[in-house]
N, C-alpha and C positions, 0 to 999 in steps of 0.2 A: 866467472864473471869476465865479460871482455874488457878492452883496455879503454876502450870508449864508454862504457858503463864506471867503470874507477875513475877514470878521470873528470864524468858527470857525477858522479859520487864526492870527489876531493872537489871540487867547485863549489856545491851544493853545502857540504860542510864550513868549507871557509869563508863565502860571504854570509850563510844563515846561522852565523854562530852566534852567543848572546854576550862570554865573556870575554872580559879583557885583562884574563891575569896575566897574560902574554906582550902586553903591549909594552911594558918597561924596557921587558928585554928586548923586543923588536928593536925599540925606537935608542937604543942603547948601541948594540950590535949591528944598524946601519950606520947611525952616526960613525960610527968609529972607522967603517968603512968608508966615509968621508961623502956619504949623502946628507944632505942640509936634511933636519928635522923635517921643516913646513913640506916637504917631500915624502914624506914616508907615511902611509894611512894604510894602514892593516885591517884588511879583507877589500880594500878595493886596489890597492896596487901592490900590496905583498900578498903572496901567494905560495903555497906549496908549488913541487915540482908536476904532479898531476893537476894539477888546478889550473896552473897556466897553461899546459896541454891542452885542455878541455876549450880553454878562450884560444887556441891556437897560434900560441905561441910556445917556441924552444928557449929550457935556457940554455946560457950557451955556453960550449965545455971550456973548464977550466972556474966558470965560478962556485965561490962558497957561501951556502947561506947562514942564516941565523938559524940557529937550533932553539927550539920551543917544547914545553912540555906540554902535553893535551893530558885528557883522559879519554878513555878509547869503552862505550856503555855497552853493557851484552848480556846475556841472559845465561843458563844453564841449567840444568839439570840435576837435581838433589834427592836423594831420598832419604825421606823422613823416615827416622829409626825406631819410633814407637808404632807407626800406622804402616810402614813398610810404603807407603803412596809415594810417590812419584810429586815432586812440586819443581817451579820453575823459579828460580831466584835473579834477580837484575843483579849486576855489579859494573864498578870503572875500576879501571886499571890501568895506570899511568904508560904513556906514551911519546915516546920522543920523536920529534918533527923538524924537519927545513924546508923554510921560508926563504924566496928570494923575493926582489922588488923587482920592478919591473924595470929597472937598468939593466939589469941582467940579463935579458931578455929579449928575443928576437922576433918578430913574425914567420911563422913559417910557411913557404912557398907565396910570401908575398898578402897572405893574407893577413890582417889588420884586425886587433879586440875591437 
């Protein structure tokens, strides 16, 4: 997968996502960093590090973000022990993630989200 493809990938996940078990701690984990609440909206100005890639921007070195838990869905391969067949089983499995805001962040080469 190219780096353009992942970072149209982490874009795609982060503004089309549904939940919000994440948002306590966003909105917890910027405040503290001293961004006013009414500023901070998760999936349209907080972002993973590929996500803001993707809208073209860098973050920029030296910042740290919030750490997030996801679940990461996938599929596999199983074989059934009585039928010896072959099945495909879905499963998540937890995944830890950083999120910056878009303070943290730069346009790169001048270009503008």
């Amino acid at each position: 997968m190219t780096q353009q493809a992942i970072q149209q990938e982490a874009l795609s996940r982060a503004q089309g996502g549904l939940s919000t078990r994440n948002y306590a701690d966003i909105y917890h984990g910027f405040a503290a960093k001293g961004i006013p609440i009414e500023e901070i909206r998760p999936r349209e100005n907080v972002l993973t590090f590929h996500a803001w890639k993707a809208l073209g921007r860098n973050v920029r070195k030296g910042e740290h973000g919030v750490k997030v838990l996801t679940f990461r869905e996938g599929t596999r391969k199983e074989t059934n022990k009585e039928t010896g067949e072959e099945e495909r089983k879905s499963f998540r499995s937890p995944w830890s993630s950083t999120v910056f805001h878009v303070s943290q962040t730069e346009p790169v080469n001048g270009k503008v989200a």
